[in-house]
Legacy VTK file of the C-alpha trace (Angstrom):
# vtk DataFile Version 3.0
C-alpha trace
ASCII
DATASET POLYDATA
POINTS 171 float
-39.134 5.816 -25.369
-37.669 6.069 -29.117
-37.338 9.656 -28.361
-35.119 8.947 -25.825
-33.132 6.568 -27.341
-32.504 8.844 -30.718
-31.935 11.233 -27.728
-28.806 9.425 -25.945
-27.441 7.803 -29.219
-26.907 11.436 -30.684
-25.414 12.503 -26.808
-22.796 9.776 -27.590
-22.023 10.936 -31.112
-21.286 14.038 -30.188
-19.665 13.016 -27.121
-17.329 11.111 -29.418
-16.524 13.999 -31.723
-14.801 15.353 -28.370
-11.112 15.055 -29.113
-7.836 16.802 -28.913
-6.988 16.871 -32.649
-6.021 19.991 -32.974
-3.017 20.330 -30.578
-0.037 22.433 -31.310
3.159 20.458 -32.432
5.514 19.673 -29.081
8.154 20.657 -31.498
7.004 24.348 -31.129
5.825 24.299 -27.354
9.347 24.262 -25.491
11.511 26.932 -25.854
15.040 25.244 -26.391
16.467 25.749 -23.239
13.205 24.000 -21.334
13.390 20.611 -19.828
10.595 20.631 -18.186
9.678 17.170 -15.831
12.894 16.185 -16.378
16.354 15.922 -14.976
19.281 15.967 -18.389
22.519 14.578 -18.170
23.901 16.414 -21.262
27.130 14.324 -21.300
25.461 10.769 -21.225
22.502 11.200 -23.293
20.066 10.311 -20.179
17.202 12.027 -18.664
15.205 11.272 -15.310
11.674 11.562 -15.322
9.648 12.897 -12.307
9.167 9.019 -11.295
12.866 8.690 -11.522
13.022 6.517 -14.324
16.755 6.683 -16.476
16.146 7.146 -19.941
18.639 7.050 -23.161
17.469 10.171 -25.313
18.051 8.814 -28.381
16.367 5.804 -30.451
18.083 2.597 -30.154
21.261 2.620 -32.886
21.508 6.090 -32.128
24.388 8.191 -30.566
24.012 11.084 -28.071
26.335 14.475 -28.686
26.069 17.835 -27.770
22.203 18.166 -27.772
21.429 15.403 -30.813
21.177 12.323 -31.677
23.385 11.015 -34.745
23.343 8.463 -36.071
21.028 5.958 -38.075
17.914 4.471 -35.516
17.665 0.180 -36.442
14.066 -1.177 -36.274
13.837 -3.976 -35.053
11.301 -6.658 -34.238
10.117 -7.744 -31.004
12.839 -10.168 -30.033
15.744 -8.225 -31.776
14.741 -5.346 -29.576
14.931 -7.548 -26.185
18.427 -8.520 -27.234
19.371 -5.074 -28.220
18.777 -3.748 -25.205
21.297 -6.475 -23.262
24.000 -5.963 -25.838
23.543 -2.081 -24.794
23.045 -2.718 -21.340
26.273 -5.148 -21.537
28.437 -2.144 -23.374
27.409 0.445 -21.522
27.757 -1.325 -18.015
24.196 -0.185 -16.671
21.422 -2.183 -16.972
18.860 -0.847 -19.772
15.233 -2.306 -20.969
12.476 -1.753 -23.335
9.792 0.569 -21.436
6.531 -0.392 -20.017
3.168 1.515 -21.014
3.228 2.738 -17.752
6.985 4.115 -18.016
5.826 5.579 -21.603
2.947 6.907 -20.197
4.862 9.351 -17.750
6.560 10.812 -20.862
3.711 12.103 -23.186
2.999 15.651 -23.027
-0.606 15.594 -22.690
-0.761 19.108 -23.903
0.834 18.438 -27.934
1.653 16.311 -30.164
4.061 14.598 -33.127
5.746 13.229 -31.039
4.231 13.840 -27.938
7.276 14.041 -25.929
9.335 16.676 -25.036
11.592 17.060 -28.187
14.715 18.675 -25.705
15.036 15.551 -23.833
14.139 13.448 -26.685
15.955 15.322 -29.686
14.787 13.818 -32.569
11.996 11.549 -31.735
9.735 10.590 -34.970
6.499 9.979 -34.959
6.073 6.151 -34.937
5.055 2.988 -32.913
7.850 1.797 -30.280
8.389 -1.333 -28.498
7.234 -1.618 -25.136
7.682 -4.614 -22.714
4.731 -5.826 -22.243
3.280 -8.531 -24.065
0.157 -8.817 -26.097
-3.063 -10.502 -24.808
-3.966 -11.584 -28.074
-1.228 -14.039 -28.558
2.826 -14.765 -28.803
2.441 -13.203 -32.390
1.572 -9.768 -31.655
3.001 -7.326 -28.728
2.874 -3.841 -27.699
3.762 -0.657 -28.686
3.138 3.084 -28.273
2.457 5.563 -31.026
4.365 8.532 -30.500
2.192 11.002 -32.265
-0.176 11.196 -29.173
0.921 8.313 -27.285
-1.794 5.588 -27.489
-0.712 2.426 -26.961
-1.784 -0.512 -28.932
-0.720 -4.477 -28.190
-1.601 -5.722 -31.324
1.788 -5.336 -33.404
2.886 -8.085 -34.852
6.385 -8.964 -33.222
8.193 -9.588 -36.781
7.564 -6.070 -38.138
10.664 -3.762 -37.130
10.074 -1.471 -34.979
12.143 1.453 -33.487
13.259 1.403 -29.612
13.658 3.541 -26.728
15.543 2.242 -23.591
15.203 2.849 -20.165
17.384 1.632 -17.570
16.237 -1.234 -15.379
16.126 -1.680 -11.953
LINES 1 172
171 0 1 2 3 4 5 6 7 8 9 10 11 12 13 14 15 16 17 18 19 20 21 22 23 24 25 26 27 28 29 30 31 32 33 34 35 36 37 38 39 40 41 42 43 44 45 46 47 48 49 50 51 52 53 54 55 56 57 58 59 60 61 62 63 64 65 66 67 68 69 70 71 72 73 74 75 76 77 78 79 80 81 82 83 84 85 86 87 88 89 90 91 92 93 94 95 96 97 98 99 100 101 102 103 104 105 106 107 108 109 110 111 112 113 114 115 116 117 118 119 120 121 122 123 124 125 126 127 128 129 130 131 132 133 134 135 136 137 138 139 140 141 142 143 144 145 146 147 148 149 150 151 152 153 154 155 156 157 158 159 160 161 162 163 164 165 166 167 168 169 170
């Protein structure tokens, strides 16, 4: 019986020890040219994703020319980003929204990382936590985010650090 046990504790070690760390950089897995999933509007800075969710390619703060994003990103915190995303929506005259892990979900390239995104549609993207729109089961103090550099998705931010945003349009 203790045989066994020592036996399936070390099976989930090593199971555990199973992980992807060593994928390539996305940065150096699409040629320039390759868009892959995604439908690019070059001249408004959106891209549709195979779901056909509308997102803005750049960071929130950010401007879209040519194939980059200028500009300085803000960080914001939970609530600034919620009202950033009106004002935007409001200027722009299309309705835009913080993301939910689902939505982020569809974007991660499974197959790199840092960021894990396809950096042609997303020129730019660093490798931090972003606001997302769901809120946190732990609370009205915390809320969630996704970590670019693989994608996992946490909800345990607290809502007054700042935070950078992406925005996808709502429906």
């Amino acid at each position: 019986m203790r045989a066994s046990l020592w036996t399936l504790g070390l099976c989930f070690v090593l199971a555990g020890c199973d992980r992807n760390i060593d994928l390539p950089n996305c940065t150096t897995q699409f040629d320039s040219t390759d868009y892959g999933k995604y439908l690019v509007d070059t001249n408004q800075g959106l891209a549709t994703d195979a779901q056909g969710n509308v997102w803005y390619r750049c960071k929130a703060g950010q401007t879209f020319r040519g194939k980059r994003c200028l500009g300085d990103p803000v960080y914001l915190t939970r609530s600034e980003a919620d009202s950033f995303a009106r004002d935007f929506s409001e200027k722009v005259g299309m309705p835009f929204r913080l993301p939910t892990k689902n939505e982020v979900k569809a974007i991660i390239e499974p197959s790199c990382k840092s960021p894990a995104v396809n950096p042609n549609v997303f020129p730019g993207l660093s490798t931090e936590n972003y606001w997302l729109q769901e809120s946190s089961w732990h609370g009205e103090r915390f809320g969630c985010s996704v970590y670019m550099y693989q994608g996992s998705v946490s909800c345990r931010q607290s809502v007054e650090i700042p935070q950078p945003v992406l925005l996808i349009q709502g429906r």
